[in-house]
C-alpha positions in Angstrom: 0.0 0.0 0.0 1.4 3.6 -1.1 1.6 5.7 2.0 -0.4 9.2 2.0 1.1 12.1 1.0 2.0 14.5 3.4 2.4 18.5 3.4 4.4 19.9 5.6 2.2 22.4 7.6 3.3 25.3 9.7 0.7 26.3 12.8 0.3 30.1 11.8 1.3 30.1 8.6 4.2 30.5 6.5 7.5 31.2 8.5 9.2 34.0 6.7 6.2 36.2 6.0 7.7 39.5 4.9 4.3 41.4 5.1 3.7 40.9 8.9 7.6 40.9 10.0 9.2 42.5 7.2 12.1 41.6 5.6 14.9 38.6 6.6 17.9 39.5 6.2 20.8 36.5 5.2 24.1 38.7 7.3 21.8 39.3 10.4 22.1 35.0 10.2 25.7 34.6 9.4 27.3 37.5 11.5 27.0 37.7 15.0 26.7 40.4 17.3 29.3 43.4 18.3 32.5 42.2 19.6 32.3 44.3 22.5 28.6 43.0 23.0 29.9 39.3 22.9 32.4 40.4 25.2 30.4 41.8 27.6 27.7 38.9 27.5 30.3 35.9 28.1 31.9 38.3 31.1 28.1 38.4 32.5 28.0 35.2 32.4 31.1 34.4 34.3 30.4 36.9 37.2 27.3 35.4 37.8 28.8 31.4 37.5 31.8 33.0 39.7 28.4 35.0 42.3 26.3 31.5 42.3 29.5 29.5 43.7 30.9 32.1 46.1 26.7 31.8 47.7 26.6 28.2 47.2 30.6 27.9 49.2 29.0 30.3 52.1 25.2 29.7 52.3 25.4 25.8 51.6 24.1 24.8 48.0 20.4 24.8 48.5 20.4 28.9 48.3 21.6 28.4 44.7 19.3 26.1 44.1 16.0 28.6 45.6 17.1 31.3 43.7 17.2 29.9 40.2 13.9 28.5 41.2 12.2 32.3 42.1 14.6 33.5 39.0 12.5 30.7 36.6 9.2 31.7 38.3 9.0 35.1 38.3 10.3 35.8 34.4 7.6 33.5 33.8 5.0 35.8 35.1 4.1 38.6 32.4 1.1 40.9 31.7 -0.4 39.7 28.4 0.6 41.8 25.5 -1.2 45.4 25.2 -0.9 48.8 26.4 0.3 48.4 29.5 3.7 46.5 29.3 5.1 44.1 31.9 7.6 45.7 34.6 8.7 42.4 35.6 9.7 43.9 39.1 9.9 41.0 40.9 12.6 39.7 38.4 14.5 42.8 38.4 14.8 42.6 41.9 15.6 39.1 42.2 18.7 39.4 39.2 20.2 43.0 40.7 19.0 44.7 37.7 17.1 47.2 39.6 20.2 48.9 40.2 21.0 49.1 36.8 21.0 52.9 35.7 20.1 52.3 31.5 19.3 54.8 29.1 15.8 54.5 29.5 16.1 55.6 32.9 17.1 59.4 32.0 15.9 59.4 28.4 12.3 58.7 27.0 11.1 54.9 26.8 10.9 54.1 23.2 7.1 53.0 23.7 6.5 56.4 24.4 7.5 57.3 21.0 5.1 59.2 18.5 5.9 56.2 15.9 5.3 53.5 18.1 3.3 50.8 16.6 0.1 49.8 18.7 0.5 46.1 20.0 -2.1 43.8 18.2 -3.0 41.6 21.4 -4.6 38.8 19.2 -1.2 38.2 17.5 0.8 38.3 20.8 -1.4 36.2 22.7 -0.9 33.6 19.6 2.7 33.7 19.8 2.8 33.6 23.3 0.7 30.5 23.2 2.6 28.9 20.2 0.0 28.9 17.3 1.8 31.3 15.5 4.9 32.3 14.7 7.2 35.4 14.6 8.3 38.2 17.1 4.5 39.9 18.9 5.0 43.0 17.0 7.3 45.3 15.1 8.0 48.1 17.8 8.5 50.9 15.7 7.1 52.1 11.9 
């Protein structure tokens, strides 16, 4: 017996769809970031490996251990998509990044931006659930 013919079928649609999230680009695939940004991610990371063993040497290796656990569980909790954006507080608080003095801190937040792009909550509550595909929405025009 012939077997069926099958189509591959993507949930949402077709994955490069240059109408809804605009054009793919081949060098934003093959080249990676900045140097200097690579460089500063990796030393991140190593500060933070070299923070979680000096806790778990002086606070036994059950501290480590809890605070992964609230780290995992609060960047899981989010406002859905819409107006009002998620502050994610609790996580900010948790990593040390609430100390962090960014750019958005003494110059305007791009979402307040005249050509800020309204979110569509529909689409960001699909990609958030998994039925469809592609980043929630393009932030600016």
């Amino acid at each position: 017996m012939e077997s069926p013919k099958k189509i591959a079928h993507e949930i949402g649609g077709v994955k490069n769809d240059p109408l809804r999230f605009g054009l793919q680009g081949v060098k934003s695939d093959i080249v990676g970031s900045h140097p200097l940004e690579s460089s500063y991610e990796s030393e991140k990371k190593s500060h933070e490996a070299m923070k979680r063993n000096m806790t778990a040497q002086i606070y036994g290796s059950a501290l480590p251990l809890k605070m992964d656990m609230d780290r995992q569980i609060l960047s899981r909790f989010q406002r859905p998509s819409g107006p009002i954006p998620s502050s994610m507080l609790g996580l900010e608080v948790c990593t040390g990044a609430l100390d962090n003095f960014g750019f958005e801190d003494y110059l305007n937040d791009p979402r307040d931006s005249e050509t800020f792009k309204p979110v569509d909550l529909h689409h960001g509550m699909e990609v958030r659930l998994g039925i469809s595909k592609g980043p929630v929405a393009p932030s600016f025009m």
